[in-house]
C-alpha positions in Angstrom: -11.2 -6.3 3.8 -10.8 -9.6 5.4 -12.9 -9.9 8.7 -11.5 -11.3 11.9 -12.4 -15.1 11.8 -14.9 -16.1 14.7 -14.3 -17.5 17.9 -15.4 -19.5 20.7 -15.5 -19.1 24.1 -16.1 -21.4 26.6 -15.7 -20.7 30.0 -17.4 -19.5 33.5 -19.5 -16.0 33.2 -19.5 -13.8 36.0 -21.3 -10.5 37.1 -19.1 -7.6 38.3 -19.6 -4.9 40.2 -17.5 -1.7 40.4 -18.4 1.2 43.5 -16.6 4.2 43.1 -16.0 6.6 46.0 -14.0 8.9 47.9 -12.9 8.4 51.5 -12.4 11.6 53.6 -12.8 10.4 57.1 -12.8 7.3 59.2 -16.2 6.2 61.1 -17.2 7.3 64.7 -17.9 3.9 65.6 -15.0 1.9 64.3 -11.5 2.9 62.7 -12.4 2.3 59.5 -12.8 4.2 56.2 -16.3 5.7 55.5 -16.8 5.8 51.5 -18.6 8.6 50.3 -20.5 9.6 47.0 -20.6 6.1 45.6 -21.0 5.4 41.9 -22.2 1.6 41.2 -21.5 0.3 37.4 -21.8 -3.0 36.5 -20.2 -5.1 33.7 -19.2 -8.7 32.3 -16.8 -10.4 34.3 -14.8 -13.9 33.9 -15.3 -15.6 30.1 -18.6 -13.2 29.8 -15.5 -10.6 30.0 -12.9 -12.3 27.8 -15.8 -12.7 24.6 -16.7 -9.3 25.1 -13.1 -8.0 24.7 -12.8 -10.6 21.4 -16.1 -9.1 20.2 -14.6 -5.6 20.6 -12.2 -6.2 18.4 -14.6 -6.8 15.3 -15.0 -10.5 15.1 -18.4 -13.0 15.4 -18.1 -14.3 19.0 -20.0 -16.8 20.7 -20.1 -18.0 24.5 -20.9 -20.9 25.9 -21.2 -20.4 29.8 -23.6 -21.5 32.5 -26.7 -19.1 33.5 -30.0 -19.5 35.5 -32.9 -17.7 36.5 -31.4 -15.6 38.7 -31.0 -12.1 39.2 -27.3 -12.0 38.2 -27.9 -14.2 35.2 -30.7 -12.0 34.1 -28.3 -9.1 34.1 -25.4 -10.5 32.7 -28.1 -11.4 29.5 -29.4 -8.1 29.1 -25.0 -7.0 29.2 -24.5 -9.6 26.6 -27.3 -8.9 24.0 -26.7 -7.8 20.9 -22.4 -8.4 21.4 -21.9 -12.2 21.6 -24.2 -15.1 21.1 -25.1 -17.4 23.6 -24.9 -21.0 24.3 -26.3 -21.6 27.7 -25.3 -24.7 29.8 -27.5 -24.9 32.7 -26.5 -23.4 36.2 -26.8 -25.5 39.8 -27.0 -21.9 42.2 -27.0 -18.2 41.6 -24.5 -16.9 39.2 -21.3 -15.9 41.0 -20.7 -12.3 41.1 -17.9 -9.6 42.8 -18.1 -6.5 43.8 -15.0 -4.2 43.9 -15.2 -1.0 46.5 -12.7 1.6 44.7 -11.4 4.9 46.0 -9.5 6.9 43.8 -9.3 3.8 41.3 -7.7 1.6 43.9 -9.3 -1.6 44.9 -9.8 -1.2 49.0 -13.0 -4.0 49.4 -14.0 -6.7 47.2 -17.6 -8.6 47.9 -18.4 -11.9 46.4 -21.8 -13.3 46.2 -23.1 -16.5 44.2 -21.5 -20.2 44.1 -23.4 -21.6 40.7 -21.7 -23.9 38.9 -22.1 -25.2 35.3 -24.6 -28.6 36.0 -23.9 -30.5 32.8 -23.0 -30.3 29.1 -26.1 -30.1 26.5 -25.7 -31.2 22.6 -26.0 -27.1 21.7 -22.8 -26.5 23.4 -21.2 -29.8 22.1 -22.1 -28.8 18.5 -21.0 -25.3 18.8 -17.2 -26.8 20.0 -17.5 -29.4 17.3 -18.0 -26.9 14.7 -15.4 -24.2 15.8 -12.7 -23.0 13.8 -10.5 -21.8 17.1 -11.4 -21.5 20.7 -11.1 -19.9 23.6 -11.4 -21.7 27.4 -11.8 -19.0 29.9 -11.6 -21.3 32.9 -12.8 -19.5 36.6 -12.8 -22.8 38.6 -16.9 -23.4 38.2 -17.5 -26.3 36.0 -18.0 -25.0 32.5 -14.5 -26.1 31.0 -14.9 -29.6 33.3 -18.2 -30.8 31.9 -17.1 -30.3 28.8 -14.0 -31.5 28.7 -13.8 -34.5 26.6 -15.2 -32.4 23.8 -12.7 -29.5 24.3 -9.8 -32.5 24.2 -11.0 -33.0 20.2 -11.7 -29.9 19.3 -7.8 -29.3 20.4 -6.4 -31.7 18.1 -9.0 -29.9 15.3 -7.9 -26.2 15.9 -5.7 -23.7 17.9 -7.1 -24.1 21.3 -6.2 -20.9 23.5 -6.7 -22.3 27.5 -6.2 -19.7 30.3 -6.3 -22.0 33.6 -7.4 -20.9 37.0 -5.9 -22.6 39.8 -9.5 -24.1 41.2 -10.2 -25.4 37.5 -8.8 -28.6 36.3 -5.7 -28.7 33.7 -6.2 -27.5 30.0 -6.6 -30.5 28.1 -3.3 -32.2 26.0 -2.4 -30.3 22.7 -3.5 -26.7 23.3 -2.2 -24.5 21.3 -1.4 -22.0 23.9 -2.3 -21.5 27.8 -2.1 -18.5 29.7 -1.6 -18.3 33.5 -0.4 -16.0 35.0 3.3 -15.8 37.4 1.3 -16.5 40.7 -1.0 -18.6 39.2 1.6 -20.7 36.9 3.6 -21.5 40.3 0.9 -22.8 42.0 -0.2 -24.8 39.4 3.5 -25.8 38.7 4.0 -26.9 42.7 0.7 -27.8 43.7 2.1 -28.0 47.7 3.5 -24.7 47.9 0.7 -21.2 48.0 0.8 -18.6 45.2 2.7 -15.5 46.2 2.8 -12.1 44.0 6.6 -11.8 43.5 8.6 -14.1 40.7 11.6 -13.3 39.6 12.1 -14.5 35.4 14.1 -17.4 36.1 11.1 -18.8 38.3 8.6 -18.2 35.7 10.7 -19.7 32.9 11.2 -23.4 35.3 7.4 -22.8 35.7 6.1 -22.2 32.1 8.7 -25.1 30.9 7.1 -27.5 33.9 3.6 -26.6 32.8 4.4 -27.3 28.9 5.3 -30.9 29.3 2.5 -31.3 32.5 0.0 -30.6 29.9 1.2 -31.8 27.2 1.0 -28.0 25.6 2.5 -26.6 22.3 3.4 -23.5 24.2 2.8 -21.9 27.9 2.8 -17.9 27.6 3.1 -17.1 31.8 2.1 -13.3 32.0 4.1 -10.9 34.0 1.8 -8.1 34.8 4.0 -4.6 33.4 6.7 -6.6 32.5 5.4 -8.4 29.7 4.9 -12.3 29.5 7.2 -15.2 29.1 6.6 -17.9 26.4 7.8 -21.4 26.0 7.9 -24.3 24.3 9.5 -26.4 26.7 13.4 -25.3 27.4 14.9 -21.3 26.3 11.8 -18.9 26.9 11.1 -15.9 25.0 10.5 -12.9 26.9 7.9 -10.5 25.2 8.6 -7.4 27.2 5.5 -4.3 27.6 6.2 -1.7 25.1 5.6 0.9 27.8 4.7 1.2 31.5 1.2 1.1 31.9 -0.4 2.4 35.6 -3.6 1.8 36.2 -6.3 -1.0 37.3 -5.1 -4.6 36.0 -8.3 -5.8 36.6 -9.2 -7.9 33.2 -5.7 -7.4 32.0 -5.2 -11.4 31.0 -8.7 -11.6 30.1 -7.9 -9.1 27.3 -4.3 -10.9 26.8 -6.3 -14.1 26.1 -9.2 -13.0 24.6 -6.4 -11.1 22.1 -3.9 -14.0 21.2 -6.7 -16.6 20.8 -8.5 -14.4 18.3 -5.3 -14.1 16.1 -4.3 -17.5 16.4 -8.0 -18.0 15.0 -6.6 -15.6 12.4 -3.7 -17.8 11.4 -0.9 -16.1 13.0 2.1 -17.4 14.9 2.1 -18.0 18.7 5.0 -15.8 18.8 3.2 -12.9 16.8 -0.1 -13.6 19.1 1.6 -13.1 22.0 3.6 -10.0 21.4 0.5 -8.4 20.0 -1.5 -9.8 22.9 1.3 -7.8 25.4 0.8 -4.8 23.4 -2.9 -5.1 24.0 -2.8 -5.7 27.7 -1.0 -2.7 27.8 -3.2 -0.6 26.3 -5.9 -2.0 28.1 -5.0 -1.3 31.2 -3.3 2.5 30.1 -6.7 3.3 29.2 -9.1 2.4 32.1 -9.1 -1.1 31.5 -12.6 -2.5 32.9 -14.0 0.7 33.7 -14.3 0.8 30.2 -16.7 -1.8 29.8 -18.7 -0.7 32.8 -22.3 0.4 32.5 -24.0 2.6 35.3 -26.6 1.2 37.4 -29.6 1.5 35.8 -28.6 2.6 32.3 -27.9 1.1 29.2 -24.8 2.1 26.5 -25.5 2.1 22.9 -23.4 -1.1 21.4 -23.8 -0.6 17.7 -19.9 0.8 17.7 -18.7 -2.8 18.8 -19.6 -4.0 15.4 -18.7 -1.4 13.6 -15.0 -1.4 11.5 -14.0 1.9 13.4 -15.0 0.6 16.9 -12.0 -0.3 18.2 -10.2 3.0 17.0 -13.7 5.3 18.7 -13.0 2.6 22.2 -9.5 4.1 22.4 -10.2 7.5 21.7 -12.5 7.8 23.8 -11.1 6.4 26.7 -7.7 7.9 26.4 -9.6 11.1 26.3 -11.6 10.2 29.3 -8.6 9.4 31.1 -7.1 13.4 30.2 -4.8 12.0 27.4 -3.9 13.2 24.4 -5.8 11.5 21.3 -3.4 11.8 17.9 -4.9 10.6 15.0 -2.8 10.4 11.1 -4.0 9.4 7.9 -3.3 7.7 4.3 -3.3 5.1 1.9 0.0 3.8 3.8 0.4 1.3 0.3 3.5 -0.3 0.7 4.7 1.4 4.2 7.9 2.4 4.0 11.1 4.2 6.5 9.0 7.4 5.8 6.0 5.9 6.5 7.3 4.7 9.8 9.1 7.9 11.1 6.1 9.9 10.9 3.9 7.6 12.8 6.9 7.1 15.4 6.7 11.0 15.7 3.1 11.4 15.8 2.8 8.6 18.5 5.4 10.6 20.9 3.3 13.8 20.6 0.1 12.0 22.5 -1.2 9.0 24.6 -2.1 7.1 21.8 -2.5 7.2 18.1 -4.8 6.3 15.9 -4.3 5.8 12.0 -6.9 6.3 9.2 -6.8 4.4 6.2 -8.1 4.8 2.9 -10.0 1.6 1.9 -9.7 0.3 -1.6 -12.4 2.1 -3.2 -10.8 5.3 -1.9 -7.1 4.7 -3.0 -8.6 3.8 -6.3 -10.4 7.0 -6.9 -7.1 8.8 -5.9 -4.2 6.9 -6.9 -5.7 5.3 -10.2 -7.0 2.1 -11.3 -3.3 0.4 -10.3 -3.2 1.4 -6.7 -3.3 0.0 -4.2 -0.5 -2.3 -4.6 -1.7 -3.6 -1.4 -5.2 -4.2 -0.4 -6.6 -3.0 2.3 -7.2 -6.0 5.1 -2.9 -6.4 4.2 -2.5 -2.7 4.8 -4.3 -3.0 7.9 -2.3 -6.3 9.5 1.1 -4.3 8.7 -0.1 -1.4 10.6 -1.3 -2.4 13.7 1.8 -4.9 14.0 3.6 -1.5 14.6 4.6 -0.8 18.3 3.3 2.9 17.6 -0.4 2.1 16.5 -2.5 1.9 19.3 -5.8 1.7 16.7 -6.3 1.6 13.3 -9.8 2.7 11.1 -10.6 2.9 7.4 -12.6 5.3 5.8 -14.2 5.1 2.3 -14.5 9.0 1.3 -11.9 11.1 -0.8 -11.0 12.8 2.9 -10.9 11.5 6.4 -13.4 13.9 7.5 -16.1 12.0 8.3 -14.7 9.6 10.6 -11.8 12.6 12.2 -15.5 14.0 13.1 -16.1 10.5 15.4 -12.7 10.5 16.4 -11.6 13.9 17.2 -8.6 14.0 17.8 -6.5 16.3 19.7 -3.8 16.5 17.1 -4.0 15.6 13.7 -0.9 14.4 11.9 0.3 14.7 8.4 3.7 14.7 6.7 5.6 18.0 5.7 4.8 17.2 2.1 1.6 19.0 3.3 3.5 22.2 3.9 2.5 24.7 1.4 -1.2 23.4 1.5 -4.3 24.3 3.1 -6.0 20.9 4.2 -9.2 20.2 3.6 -9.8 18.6 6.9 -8.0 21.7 9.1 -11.1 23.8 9.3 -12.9 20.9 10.9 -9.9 19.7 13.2 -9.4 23.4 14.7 -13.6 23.1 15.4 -13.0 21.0 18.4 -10.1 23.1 19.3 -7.4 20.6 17.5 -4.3 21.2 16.4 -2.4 20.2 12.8 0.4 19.3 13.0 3.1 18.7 10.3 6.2 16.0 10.8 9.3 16.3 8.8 9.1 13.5 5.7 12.4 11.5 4.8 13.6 12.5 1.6 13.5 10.1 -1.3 10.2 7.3 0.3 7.5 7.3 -1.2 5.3 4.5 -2.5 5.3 5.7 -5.7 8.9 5.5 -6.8 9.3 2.4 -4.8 7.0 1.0 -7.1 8.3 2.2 -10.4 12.3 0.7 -9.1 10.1 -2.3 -8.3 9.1 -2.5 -12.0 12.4 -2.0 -13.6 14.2 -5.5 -14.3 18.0 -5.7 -12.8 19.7 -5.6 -16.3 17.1 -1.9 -16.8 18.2 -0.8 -12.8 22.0 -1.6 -13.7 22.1 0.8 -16.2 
């Protein structure tokens, strides 16, 4: 399997805090709400945020970011270790954190604390942009992107360059690849005399996005549009790349994972177009699945982390927080060699029985040991692109036994799916699906797909078919 190239991420590292309460009353001394119960977590925030999200994905990371001695920095280091590597600038200040008062996962109080700014550029963090194969700027307005600067402006004409600007940073630098405001963020930047507001109609964000391409000097402007999807232009027509579904829940870190996703597959060699429809699909899930709470660590405890290098850890991530959230987890497996229509109905069908679905490949090894020495036709890193390029496929994980049983035990899923073609047989992974109190479940197949005679019409030559 081909790993995820590496990426770089450059940018301003914050310290978030989340409180979670409940309000039942308002206080006898003043009119105002009285938060009870309160659960403090604590997480990455800002780039610190974005290269944890590209990390989670399953490719190398490193940061480069300004820190300090104080306590916010020494938190945020003990967040970061053992998920990204870190190039540290030095920091004039304490870090800058915020800290988000929630009830009933609504924002009603945010606290900010810390006005450190990145001091100046050292040769570690000019070698690590030097030697980068694609990059990420994660700009929050404090220094890190301006003091290096002349050194992001090369390594843009070197390599796709993701930039997503804040309006209190300074422009990304001529011949980025792609750059990612936001609606209220690309107007402002757009008309530097007018104030951002939240409400743009399309037409607004396709004059900004096409101002912003030739301001910059950019190969492309993707303007974000919260559940509507995101806007991307090259200068002139836009394409509008709409949100597959409707997602409700905190946005908080949305375009952190929308950037943090298309700059890791442009570092993969894909299209801008590609990274940005797969980057909307990502937002989306992001946020349908508890978005930074997620990430968050309680106050005083630390997570495990060895699942966000694992190959399955994105596909255990969703699981889990779908099910956290009170969704419904579907999972369905195969070798999925040359998908095909019947490929594609079953998964379509699966994915409308839950909140998201997960698919379980066989690796190479196992299709081998199954199929013969012939199969796979495909191999697995392609088998793996084609799937999660699927609207359907919220997650995808491979497994190396004979059976999925192993990793459906990690993943347990409320329903398992398989195609009729199952009907008449007992299968070996039912006993351990019903354990947990999951159900099989058994789609209709399309008559006359499969991979195998595909294959064989394949082989026959046109003058063989014809007759």
């Amino acid at each position: 399997m081909t790993s995820p190239a590496p990426l770089l991420v450059v940018g301003d590292a914050l310290l978030d805090h989340d409180v979670h309460g409940r309000v039942d009353r308002l206080a006898p001394d003043a009119p105002v709400p009285v938060v009870s119960g309160p659960r403090r977590a604590s997480r990455p925030g800002g780039a610190a945020l974005a290269a944890c999200l590209a990390a989670a994905d399953g490719r190398p990371v490193t940061l480069v970011t300004a820190l300090g001695d104080d306590p916010a920095s020494r938190a945020l280091r003990d967040l970061l270790a053992g998920r990204v590597d870190l190039v540290e600038l030095p920091l004039t200040g304490d870090l800058s954190s915020k800290t988000r008062v929630l009830v009933d996962g609504r924002p009603l109080l945010r606290l900010d604390d810390g006005d450190g700014r990145a001091r100046e550029a050292t040769e570690a963090a000019r070698r690590a942009i030097a030697e980068a194969g694609a990059v990420l700027v994660s700009d929050y307005g404090r220094d890190t992107a301006a003091v290096l600067r002349a050194d992001l402006a090369l390594a843009a004409a070197r390599v796709p360059l993701t930039w997503d600007p804040h309006p209190r940073g300074g422009p990304p630098v001529p011949g980025v690849r792609l750059a990612t405001p936001s609606a209220a963020e690309a107007h402002t930047l757009a008309h530097t005399d007018t104030s951002p507001t939240a409400d743009h109609d399309l037409h607004t964000a396709a004059q900004d996005a096409d101002r912003l391409v030739h301001a910059w000097h950019a190969a492309s402007v993707a303007v974000t549009l919260g559940g509507r999807g995101a806007l991307l232009s090259h200068g002139g027509t836009p394409l509008l790349v709409p949100s597959p579904v409707t997602a409700d829940g905190d946005a908080c870190g949305a375009g952190d994972r929308f950037a943090a996703t298309a700059a890791g597959l442009l570092a993969d060699g894909e299209l801008v177009e590609t990274a940005v429809r797969q980057a909307v699909h990502a937002a989306t899930r992001y946020v349908a699945e508890g978005g930074v709470r997620s990430d968050a660590v309680d106050a005083g405890r630390a997570e495990p982390r060895a699942a966000d290098r694992a190959p399955t850890g994105d596909a255990l991530r969703t699981a889990a927080r779908v099910r956290a959230a009170g969704g419904t987890v579907v999972a369905a497996g195969g070798c999925f060699d040359l998908l095909h229509a019947g490929h594609v109905a079953l998964l379509q069908a699966a994915r409308r029985t839950g909140d998201c679905l997960v698919v379980c490949v066989n690796s190479d090894a196992s299709v081998r040991r199954r199929k013969g020495s012939g199969r796979p036709l495909v191999p697995e890193a392609d088998r793996i692109r084609v799937l999660r390029a699927l609207e359907c496929v919220d997650a995808v994980a491979v497994f190396d036994e004979d059976t999925p049983e192993r990793l459906l035990a990690e993943l347990r899923p409320h329903i398992w799916a398989k195609g009729g073609d199952y009907a008449l047989a007992r299968l070996p992974e039912a006993a351990l699906v019903e354990s947990w109190g999951g159900q099989v479940v058994l789609f209709p197949y399309l008559d006359g797909r499969s991979t195998t005679g595909i294959a064989e019409r394949a082989a026959l030559t046109p003058g063989r078919a014809a007759r």
